[in-house]
N, C-alpha and C positions, 0 to 999 in steps of 0.2 A: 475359452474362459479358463483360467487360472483354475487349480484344484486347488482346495486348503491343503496345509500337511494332516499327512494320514493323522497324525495324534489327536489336530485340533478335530478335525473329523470325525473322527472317532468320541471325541468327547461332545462332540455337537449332535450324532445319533443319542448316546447316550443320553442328552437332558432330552433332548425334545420327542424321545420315546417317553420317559419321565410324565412330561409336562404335558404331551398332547391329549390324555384322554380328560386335565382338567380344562384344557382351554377349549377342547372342543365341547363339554357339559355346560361351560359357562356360555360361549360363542356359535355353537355348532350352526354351519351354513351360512353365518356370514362371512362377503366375500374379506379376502385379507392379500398384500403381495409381501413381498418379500427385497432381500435388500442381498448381494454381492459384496467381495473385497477384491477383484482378481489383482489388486495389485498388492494384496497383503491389507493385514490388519492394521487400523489405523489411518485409511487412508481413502479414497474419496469412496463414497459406495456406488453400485450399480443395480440400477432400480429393474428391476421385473413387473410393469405396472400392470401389465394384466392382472385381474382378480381372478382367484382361484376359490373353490369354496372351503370354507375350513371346517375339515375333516380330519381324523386322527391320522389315515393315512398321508394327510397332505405333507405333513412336516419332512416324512422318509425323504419320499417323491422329489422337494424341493432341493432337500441338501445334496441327494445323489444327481440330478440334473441339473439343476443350477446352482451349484455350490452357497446355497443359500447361510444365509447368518444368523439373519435378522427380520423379523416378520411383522407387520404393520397394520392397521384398519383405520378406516373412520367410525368405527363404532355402530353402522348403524342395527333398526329395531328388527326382527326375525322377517327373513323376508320381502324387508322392505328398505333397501336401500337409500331410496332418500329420506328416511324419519330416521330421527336419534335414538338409539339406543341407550347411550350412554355419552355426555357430554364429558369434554378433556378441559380442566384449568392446568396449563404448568407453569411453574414458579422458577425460575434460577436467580443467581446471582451473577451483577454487574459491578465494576469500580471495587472499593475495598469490602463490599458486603461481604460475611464470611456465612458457617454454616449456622452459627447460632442466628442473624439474620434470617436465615431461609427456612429454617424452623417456625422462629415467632412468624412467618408471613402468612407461613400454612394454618398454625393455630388460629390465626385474625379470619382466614381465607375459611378456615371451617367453622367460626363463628359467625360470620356474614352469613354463610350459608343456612348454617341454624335458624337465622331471621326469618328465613324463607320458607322452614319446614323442610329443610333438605341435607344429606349428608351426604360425605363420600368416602370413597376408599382410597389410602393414602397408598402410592407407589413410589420409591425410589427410582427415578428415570433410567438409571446404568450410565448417565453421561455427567453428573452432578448434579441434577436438578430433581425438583419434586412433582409428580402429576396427582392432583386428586379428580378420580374417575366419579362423576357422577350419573347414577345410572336412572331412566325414567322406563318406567312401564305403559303410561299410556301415551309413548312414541312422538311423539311432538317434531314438528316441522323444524330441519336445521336450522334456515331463516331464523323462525323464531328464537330457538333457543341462543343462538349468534348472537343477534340482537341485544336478548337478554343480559349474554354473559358480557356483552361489552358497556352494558350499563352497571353491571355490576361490580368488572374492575376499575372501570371509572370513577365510580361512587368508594372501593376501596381505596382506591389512587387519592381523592379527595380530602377523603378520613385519612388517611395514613402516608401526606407524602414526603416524608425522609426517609418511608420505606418502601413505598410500592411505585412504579412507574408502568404506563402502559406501553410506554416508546420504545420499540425492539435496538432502536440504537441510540438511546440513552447510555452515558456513561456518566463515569464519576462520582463517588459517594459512595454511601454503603447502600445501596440500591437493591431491591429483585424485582427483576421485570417478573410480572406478569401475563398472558399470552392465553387467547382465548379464539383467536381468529382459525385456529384448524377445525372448529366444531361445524363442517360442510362434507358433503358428499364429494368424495376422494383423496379431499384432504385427508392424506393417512398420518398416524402417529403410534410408535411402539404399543406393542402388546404386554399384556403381563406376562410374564415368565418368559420373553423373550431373551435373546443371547444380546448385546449389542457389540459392534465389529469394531474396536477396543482391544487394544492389550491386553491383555488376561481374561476378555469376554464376561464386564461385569454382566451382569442383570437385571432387568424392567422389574422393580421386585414390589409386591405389594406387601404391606407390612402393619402388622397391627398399630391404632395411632399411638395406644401406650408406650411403643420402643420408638417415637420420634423424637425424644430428647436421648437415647443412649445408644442410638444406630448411627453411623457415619453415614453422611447422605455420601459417602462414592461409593455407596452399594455393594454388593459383596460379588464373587467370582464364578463361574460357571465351578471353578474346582470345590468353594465353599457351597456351595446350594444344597445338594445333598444332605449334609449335617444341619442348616438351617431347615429345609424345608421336614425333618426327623423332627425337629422340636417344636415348629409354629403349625406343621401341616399345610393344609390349603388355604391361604391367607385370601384370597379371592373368594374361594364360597362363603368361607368363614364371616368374611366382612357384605359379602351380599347378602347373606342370611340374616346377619346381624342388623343392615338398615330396612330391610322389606319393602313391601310396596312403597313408590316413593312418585309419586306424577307430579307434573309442568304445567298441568292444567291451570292450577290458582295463580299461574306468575301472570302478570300482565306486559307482554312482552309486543305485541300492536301498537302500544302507545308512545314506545321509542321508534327514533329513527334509523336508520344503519350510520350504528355507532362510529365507524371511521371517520365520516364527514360531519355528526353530529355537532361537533364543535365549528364546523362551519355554516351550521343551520341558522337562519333563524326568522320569527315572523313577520309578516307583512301585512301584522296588525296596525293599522291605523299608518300604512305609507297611500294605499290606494284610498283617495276623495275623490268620490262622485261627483259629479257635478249636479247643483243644486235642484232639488223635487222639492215639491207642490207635497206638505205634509209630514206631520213626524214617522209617523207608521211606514213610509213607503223611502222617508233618508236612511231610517234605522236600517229597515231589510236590503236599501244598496250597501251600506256600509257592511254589515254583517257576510253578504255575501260577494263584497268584494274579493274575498280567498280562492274563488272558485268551484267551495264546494256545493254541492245541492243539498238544497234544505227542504224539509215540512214547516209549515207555518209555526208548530210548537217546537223546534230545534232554533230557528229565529227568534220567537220570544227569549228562549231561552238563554241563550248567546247575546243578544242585545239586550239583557236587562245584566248577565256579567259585564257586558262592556262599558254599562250607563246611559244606555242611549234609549231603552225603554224605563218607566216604573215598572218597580218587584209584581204588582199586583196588575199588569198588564192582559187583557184577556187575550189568548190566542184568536178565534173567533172574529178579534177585530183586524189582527192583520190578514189572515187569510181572506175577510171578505173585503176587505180594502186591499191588497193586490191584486184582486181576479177581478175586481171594478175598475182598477186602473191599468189593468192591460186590456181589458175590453175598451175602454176610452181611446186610449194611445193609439189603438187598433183601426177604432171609429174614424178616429182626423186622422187618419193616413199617418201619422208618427211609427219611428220605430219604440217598442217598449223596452224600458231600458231591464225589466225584470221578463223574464216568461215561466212557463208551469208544460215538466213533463208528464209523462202517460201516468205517472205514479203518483199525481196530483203532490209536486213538491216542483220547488222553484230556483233559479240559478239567475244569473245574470244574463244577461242577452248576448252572451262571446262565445268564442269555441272553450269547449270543456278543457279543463286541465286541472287534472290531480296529480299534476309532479311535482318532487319536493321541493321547497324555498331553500334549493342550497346556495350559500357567495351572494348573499342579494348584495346589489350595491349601496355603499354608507348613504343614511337619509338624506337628504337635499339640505343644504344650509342654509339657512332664513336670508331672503335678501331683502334687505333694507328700501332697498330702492322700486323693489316690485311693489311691496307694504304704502309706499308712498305712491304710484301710481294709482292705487287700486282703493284709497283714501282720496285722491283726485279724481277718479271716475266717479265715486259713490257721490262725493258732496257738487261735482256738475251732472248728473245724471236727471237729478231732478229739480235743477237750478235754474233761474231764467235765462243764465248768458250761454246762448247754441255755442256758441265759438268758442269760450272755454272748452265745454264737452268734444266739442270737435278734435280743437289741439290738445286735450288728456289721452282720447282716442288714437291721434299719430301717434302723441309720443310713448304708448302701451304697446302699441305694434312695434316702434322702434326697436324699444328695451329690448322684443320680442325676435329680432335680428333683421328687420325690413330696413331702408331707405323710403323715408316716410316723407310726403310732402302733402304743407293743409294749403287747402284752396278756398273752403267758403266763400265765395262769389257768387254773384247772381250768374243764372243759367253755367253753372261749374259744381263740380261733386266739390262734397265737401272735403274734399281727398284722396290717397291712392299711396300706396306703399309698391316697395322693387324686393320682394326677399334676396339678401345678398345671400345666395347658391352660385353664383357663376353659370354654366351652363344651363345648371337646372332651376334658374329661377322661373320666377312670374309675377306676376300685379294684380292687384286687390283693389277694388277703389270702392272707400267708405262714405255711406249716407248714413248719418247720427240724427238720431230723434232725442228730446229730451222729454221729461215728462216724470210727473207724481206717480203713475205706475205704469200698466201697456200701455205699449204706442197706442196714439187714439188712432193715427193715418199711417199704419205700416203699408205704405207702397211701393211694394217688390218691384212694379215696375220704373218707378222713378230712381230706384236703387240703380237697375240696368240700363238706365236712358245713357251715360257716356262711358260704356265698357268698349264700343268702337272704336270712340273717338280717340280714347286714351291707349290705345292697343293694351287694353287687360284681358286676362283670362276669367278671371274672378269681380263679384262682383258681393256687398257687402248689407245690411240693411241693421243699425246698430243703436239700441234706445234701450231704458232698464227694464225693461222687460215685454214680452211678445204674447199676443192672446194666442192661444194654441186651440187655433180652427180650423176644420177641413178647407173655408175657403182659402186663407193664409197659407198653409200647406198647399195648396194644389197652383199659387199666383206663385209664390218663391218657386215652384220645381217651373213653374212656364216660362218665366224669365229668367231664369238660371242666377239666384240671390239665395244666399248664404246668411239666415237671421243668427243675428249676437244680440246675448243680453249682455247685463251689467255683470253680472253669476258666470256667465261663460267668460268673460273679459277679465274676472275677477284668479278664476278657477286655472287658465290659463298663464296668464300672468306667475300666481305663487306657485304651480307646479313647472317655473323655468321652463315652459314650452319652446320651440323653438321655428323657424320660419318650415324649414322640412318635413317637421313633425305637423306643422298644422297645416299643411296643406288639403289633407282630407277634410278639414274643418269649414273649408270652403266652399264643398259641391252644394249645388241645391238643397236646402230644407233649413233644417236645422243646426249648429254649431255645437249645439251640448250632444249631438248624435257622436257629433267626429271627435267629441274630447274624450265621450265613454270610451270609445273605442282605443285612444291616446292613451290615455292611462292603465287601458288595461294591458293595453300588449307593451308599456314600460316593465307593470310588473308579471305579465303571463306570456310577453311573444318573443321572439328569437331572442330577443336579447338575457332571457333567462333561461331558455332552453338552452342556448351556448353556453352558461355560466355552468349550468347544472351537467351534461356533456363533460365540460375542462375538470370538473371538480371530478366525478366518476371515473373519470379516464385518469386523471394522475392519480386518483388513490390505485384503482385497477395497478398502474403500473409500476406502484410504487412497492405492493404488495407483491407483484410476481417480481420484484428484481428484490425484495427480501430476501424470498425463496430460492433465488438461484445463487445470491451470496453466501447464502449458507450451507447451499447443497452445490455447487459446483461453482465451474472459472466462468468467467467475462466472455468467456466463447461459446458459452453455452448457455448463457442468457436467452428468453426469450422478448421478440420484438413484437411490438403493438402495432399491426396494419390497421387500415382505414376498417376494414371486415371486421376483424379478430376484436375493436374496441368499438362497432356498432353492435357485436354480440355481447361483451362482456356490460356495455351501457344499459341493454336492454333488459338483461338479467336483473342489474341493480335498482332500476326501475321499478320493477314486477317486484322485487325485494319489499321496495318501499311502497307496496298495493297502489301504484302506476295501473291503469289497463292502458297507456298508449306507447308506442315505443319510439326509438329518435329516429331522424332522417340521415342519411349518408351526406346531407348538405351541412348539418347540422354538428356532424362528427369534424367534418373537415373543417369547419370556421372554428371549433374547437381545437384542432390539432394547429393549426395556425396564430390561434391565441395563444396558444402555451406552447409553442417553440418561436414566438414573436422573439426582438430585442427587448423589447419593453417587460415582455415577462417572465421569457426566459424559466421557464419552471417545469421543462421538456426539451429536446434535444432532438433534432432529427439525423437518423443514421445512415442512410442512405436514400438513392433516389426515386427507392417504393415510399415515400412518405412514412417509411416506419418512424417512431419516436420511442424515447427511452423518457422516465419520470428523471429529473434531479433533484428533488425531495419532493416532500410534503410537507403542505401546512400543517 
């Protein structure tokens, strides 16, 4: 390792004999590393990423063994490295912004904060930029406070954007970016009274806020320090004394999402339709907890009288005792319940659990016209006298639905049979339609099944506006192997563009509206949104560490994203976002795959360990 010149060495004991008994009263014991030049000042630094504790002796130690400069933290709270001690906003300038720009940024930047009950301590970065340190006492999860501050440049960005941006490579205009993503455990960033490894060795200088309109933000010189720190003294105790106790508690910082993908968030309020129940009470709580989450019977009233789907004066009481009646039913006739109730007497859907976020959902489904008209031709022959209408409504709903549909209605002939065009993986369906003013009066499952030989089908169909839902009926469809559809399941299927693959579970034994819960929920809760949420995680993940290495080193010293390294870094973001599940390795790689596709292109792969590199960000 390169020695500094004696002089500069000399003058770097000097400050930081100076400076080390304030930063160790301020800091004392938190871990901090330090930064190198061995190729001369100005020029790339070399990180000592071990943490060292910081102690007054430490600064000697460093410069004499590792020709140190520059000293760094994440700030965290005494003791406890992963809690915040002190949260970093910094501010620079982009495009033609100058200093009076980055000035007013800070002013707006500590009136925001004012909002909040909160202030900071203004520092001159030593590199042109401004950081206001914000310190909290009662230690708050980095997570949290992340989160927080990325809603809160965002919401500045909002208010103020000719002048604020959150986009690290944003240019042009009189711009300050904004930057809040180092507030995590290791993420280090300059200390106060640190040297930075700079030509003339300005200074991390904290300064009172009244000299922020007559201070030059390029900060003053390791040679100037001395005569400033004679007139201001310790501008760090000075300004922590000055704001005192100061806690994170009151933010509400839970209720965002991790900010980076936030703009890619969004609900999947009213995309999941159940397929139609028996009862307002019991449509409201599948709708309501079509999201996945689990509810008490008064967090559903609640929520479904926000959404309109109960009245305001709804009594709890009555949904709770009408779900636990209708799952003891469902139960009775052998049905699956499409609600159930855990040990905690609260209720969820009948799927596998999933609290991971709605990131990338896909755009809602575009009205199709032509479903709207099929499903206007089942309703008005469903309970019509002419069979044979009803019949051909029935082919031609499968049709749409991607089968080769052929109607037979003949004596001793089904009234039909559809070929799903899959190519190898298709199969045959063959439809018996009932019509009628409500249930079939003669659902016979086994007349359904009488020509599933002859016709070489797999599947077999029993289809009229609607089905009495009895143990006996349940127990003749699972004997003869028939699949009941109503007119609600025909309907359900139909406008949610189902397709011959996807409905293929729709046709085992029982019931139809079993295989379409299931349909739509894993449209919006199964692989296909676990991949989307994966691809979004993984290129911000990578898009975030090749930031960091463009700013801190070459293209050769990038790091790459393995199959491993972005199943851990997903898993993290997950647990971020109060996930308790984590992703599969199947999961990561049909993700890596999607995003170094042609088609999406929005990842790169670098070699033939399947590493990938991000090429932006949305």
């Amino acid at each position: 390792m390169c020695a500094l010149h004696d002089t500069v060495a000399n003058e770097l004991r000097a400050h930081y004999a100076r400076v080390a008994p304030l930063l160790h009263a301020a800091f004392g014991g938190m871990p901090i590393i330090s930064a190198s030049f061995p190729q001369g000042l100005g020029t790339k630094a070399y990180w000592h990423t071990k943490p060292l504790p910081l102690e007054a002796s430490v600064f000697a130690w460093c410069l004499d063994k590792l020709n140190a400069v520059e000293f760094h933290s994440w700030f965290p709270a005494p003791g406890v490295p992963d809690r915040c001690g002190m949260a970093r906003i910094f501010l620079e300038t982009a495009g033609t912004a100058t200093d009076a720009h980055l000035r007013e940024a800070a002013r707006l930047t500590r009136a925001a904060l004012h909002t909040h009950s909160l202030d900071a301590i203004l520092m001159l970065d030593g590199t042109g930029g401004i950081a206001l340190l914000v310190p909290f006492d009662d230690h708050p999860a980095y997570d949290d406070v992340r989160t927080w501050l990325h809603g809160f440049a965002n919401a500045l960005a909002a208010a103020h954007g000719s002048l604020f941006t959150t986009e690290p490579n944003t240019q042009g205009g009189s711009l300050v970016h904004i930057h809040v993503s180092h507030n995590a455990e290791r993420m280090f960033s300059v200390l106060p009274y640190s040297a930075r490894g700079l030509e003339r060795l300005p200074i991390a200088l904290p300064i009172p806020w009244r000299l922020l309109d007559t201070m030059p933000t390029a900060s003053i010189t390791l040679a100037e320090f001395p005569a400033h720190f004679a007139e201001y003294g310790d501008t760090l105790f000075n300004e922590r004394h000055r704001i005192g106790q100061q806690n994170a508690g009151h933010i509400e910082v839970r209720a965002a999402c991790l900010p980076e993908v936030r703009a890619q968030s969004a609900s999947l309020e009213g995309r999941f339709q159940p397929v139609a129940a028996k009862g307002t009470t019991l449509t409201a709580a599948m709708q309501v907890l079509a999201d996945g989450v689990t509810r008490g019977a008064d967090e559903i009233v609640a929520e479904a009288v926000k959404q309109h789907l109960l009245p305001t004066d709804y009594k709890v009481k009555y949904v709770y005792t009408a779900l636990i009646e209708y799952i003891s039913r469902a139960n009775g006739n052998g049905r699956k319940p499409y609600i159930v109730q855990d040990e905690n007497r609260k209720f969820r859907l009948n799927e596998p659990p999933d609290d991971w976020p709605n990131l990338n959902p896909p755009p809602p489904r575009a009205p199709d016209p032509q479903a709207q008209a099929l499903v206007d031709r089942l309703t008005a022959t469903a309970t019509g006298s002419d069979s044979a209408a009803f019949e051909v409504a029935v082919c031609d709903a499968f049709a749409h639905m991607g089968f080769l549909t052929n109607h037979l209605g003949q004596y001793k002939a089904p009234d039909g049979y559809g070929d799903a065009i899959l190519g190898p993986l298709g199969y045959r369906v063959m439809f018996e339609c009932k019509t009628g003013k409500g249930n079939v009066t003669q659902p016979d499952a086994f007349e359904a099944a009488k020509y599933k030989d002859a016709f070489h089908a797999q599947y077999c169909t029993l289809i009229g506006p609607a089905v009495p839902d009895e143990t006996e009926l349940t127990q003749e469809l699972k004997t003869h192997g028939v699949s009941a559809w109503t007119l609600d399941d025909l309907t359900t299927a139909l406008l949610a563009g189902a397709n011959a693959y996807e409905l293929r579970a729709c046709f085992e034994p029982g019931y139809a509206a079993d295989g379409l819960m299931d349909l739509l929920w894993n449209r919006d809760h199964g692989l296909g949104k676990r991949v989307r949420v994966v691809a979004a995680l993984i290129q911000q993940a990578g898009w975030d560490l090749q930031l960091t290495a463009a700013r801190t080193g070459t293209p050769a010293d990038a790091p790459l994203l393995t199959i491993d390294t972005a199943m851990a870094l997903v898993d993290q973001a997950l647990a971020r976002l109060g996930s308790t599940q984590g992703c599969t390795r199947e999961e990561v790689q049909f993700s890596v795959d999607y995003l170094a596709s042609p088609v999406n292109s929005t990842a790169q792969r670098v070699d033939s360990e399947l590493t990938i590199t991000a090429l932006k960000k949305d």
